[in-house]
N, C-alpha and C positions, 0 to 999 in steps of 0.2 A: 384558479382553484385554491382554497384555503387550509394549508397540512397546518397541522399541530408540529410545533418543531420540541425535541426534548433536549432543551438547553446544556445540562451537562455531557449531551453523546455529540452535540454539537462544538463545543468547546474541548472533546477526550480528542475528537477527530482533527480539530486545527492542531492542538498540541500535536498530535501524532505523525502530520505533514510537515510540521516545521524540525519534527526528528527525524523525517524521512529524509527531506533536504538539507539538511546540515548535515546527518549521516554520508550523502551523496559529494561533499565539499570534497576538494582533492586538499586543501590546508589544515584538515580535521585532525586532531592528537589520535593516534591509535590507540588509548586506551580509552577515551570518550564512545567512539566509534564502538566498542566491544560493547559498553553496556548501551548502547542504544540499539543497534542491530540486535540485542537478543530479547527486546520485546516491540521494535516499533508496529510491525509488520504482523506480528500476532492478534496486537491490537487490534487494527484495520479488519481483520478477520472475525475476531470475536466483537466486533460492532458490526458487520454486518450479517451475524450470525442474530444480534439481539435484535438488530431491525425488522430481520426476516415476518413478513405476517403470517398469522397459522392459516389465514385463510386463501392462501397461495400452497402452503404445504396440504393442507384439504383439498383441493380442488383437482383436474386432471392433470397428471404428466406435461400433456401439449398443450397445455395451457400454460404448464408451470415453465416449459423450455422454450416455448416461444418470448415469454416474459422476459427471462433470461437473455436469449441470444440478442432482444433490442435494449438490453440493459447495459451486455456484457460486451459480446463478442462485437455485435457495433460500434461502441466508443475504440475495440480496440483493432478493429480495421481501419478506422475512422483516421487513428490520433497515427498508423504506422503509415499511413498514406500522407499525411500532412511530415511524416519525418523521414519518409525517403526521401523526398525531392534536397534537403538539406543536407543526409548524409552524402547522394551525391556530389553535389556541389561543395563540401567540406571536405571530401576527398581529392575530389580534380582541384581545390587550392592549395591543399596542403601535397599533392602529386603523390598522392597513398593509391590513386585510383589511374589504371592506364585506359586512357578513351578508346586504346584500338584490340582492347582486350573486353568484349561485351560480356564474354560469359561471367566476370564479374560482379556486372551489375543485375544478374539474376539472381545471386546469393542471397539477399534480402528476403527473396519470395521464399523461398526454402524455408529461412529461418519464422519466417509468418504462417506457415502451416508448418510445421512443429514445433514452433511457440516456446520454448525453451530459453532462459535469457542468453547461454554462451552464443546461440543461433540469433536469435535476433541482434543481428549487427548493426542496423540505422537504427534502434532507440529499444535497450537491455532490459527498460525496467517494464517495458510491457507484457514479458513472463507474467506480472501479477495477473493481468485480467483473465488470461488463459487460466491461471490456477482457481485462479476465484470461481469460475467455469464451472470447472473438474469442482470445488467443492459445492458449490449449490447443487450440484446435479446430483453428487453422492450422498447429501445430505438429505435427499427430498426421498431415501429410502429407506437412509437411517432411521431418519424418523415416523418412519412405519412401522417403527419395532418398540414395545414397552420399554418404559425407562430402567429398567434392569438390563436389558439384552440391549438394549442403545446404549448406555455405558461401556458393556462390558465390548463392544464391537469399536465403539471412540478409542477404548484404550487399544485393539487389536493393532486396531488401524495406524494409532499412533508408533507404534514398534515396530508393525511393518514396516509402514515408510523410510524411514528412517534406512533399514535395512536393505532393502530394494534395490539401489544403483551398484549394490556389491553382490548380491544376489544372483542382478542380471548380466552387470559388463556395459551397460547403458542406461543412458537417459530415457523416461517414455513422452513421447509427444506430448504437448500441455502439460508438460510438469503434473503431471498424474500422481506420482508418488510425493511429491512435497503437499498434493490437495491432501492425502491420505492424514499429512500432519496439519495440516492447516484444517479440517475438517474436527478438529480434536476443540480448537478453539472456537472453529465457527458455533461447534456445537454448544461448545457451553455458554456461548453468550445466549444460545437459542434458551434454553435452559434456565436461564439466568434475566430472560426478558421473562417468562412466567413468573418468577419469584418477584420482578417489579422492585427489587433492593427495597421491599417494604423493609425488610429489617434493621436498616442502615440508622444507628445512633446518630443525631444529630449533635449530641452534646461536644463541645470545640474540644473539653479535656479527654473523651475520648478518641474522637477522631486522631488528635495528636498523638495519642499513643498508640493506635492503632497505624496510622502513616509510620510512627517510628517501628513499628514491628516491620511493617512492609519491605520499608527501607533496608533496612538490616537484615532481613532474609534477600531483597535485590542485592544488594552489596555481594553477601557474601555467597550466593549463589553463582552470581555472574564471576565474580572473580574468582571461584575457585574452577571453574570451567574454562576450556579451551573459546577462539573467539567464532563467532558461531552467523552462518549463512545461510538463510530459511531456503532463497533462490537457488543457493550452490549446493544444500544439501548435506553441509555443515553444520553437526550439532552436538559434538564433542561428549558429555557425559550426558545421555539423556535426559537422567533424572535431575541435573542442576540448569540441564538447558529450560522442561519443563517449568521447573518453580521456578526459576530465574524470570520466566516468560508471563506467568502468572500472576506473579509477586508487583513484577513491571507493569503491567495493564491494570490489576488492583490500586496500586499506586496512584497511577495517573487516570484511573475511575474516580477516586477519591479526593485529587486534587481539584477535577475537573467540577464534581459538585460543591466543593469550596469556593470557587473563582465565580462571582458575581456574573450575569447576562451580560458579553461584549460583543456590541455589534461587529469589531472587526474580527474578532474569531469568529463569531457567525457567518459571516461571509468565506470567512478560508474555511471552515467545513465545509458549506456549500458550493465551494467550486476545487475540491479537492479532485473532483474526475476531471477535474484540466490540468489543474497543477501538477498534477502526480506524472501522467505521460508526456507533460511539456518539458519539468522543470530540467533534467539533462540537455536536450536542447538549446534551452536559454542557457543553462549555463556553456554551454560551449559558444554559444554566439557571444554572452559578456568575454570571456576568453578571446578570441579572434580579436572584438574591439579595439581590447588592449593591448592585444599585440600589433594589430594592423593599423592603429589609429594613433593610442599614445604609446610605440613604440617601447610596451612593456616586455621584460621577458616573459618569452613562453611558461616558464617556471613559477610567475610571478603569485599565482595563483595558490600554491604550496606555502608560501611564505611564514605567513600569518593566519592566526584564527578569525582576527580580524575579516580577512576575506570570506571566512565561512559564511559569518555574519551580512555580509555585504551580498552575496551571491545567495542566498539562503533568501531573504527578505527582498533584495530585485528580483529575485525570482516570481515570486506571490505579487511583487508591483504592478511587474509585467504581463502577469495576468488578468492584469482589470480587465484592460481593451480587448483583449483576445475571449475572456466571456460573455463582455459585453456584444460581443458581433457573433458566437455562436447561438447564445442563448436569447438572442434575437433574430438570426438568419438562420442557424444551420442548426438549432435546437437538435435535429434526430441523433447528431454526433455522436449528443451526450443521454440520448435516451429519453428526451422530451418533447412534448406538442410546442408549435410555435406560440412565442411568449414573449411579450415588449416587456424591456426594463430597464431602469436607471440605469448610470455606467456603474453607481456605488451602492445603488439600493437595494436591500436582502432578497434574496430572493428565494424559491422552494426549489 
């Protein structure tokens, strides 16, 4: 079947995995880190907030939630079941894990139905799909409300959340109350796919000086804010976390319609639902190699930025073969009909 792909949400979205995984590097400068954590994840949000069709938000509830749960929740049973059996076996080598202690190895299920990243211990970052969840699901009610009372409920929402983990004394299952912020962004890219950025000057001398505004409000937004964790629920001064987060995804909106059609960013958008829940994994596997193979230190990987880079981009290598054989054998993983394809060839 033949999608229409929109080339720069394609190319916003490679950029935004290749900020995720470097973000995720254990060699990364902690001050890199600060300004990428405070929009990559935003982004991800408010792009598929502007994907969303209205005529899924039109249509029934149980239509809209079933849509969902083989969109959402299955890739992310899918990708936790492919990284037990690893955190296993990376425990009993590394002897973190006692074989004759089993209640241990039921911990993982716990953290799988309350979906929380501290809980999910064989593979953290799978929090997002949970959250992603909670916000299509909040949003498919939001937007039952005029765009007056839909605003003014986005902004509620946005305060509460925030709010919430001090409120209660706890975490809520699915990361519930981070949806409540993450819904803030989904919304407005929903919002912002109507508008169709027809308004968007094409002229380079403005664009450039509209990037440098961006710029200079990212900057100095993020840095005058503490350093901020959408998952942990960290988000320091709200109001610079908010424009910090805006400014960020603006930005890399903007750059992204700059940067010519590449097919290999086209391809790492398109397989961003493997990348995303594998690339921790792989990176611990690159990790073990070199400590078990070319007798690196364990440390080794903190060293240099150099390895961000290294770990960052074998990451997304790694992933050829491994979509190649889903998106050929085991498509429903990732939420599609069975589909033959090249090992390098674009795909929908």
């Amino acid at each position: 079947m033949f999608i229409m792909r929109i080339y720069w949400i394609d190319t916003a979205k490679a950029l935004g995995i290749i900020f995720v995984l470097f973000g995720h590097t254990k060699g990364i400068d902690p001050s890199i880190k600060k300004y990428l954590y405070s929009f990559h994840l935003p982004l991800f949000f408010f792009l598929s907030g502007y994907l969303l069709k209205e005529k899924y938000l039109s249509g029934s509830f149980k239509n809209y939630f079933t849509k969902n749960l083989r969109n959402i929740v299955i890739p992310y049973l899918a990708f936790w079941a492919l990284s037990y059996p690893y955190w296993v076996l990376n425990g009993l080598v590394k002897k973190q894990l006692n074989i004759n202690d089993i209640s241990i190895f039921f911990k993982p299920l716990f953290g799988l139905i309350y979906g929380t990243d501290a809980r999910l211990i064989s593979n953290d970052v799978l929090w997002y799909f949970t959250c992603l969840f909670c916000t299509t699901i909040i949003f498919y009610w939001v937007a039952r409300l005029n765009y007056p009372l839909r605003i003014a409920l986005l902004f509620l929402l946005g305060i509460l959340g925030p709010a919430l983990p001090d409120l209660i004394g706890f975490r809520l299952p699915w990361n519930l109350e981070v949806s409540f912020v993450a819904v803030v962004f989904f919304g407005t890219g929903h919002f912002c796919s109507d508008l169709e950025f027809k308004q968007i000057n094409h002229n380079p001398l403005s664009q450039s000086i509209t990037a440098s505004l961006l710029a200079v409000t990212f900057l100095v937004s993020v840095t005058q804010n503490t350093a901020v964790n959408l998952s942990g629920m960290k988000f320091g001064n709200l109001g610079y976390f908010y424009l910090g987060a805006f400014s960020g995804i603006s930005l890399t909106i903007l750059l992204s319609r700059m940067i010519p059609h590449n097919h290999i960013l086209d391809w790492i958008s398109r397989n961003t639902i493997i990348i995303f829940p594998l690339h921790i994994v792989i990176f611990s596997i690159f990790t073990g190699i070199g400590v078990l193979f070319l007798n690196l230190d364990p440390e080794f990987n903190k060293t240099s930025t150099l390895s961000c880079f290294v770990y960052t981009f074998g990451a997304i290598i790694t992933c050829i073969p491994i979509s190649y054989l889903i998106r050929n054998y085991t498509p429903w993983i990732i939420g599609l009909q069975r589909e033959k394809t090249a090992l390098l060839k674009p795909v929908s």
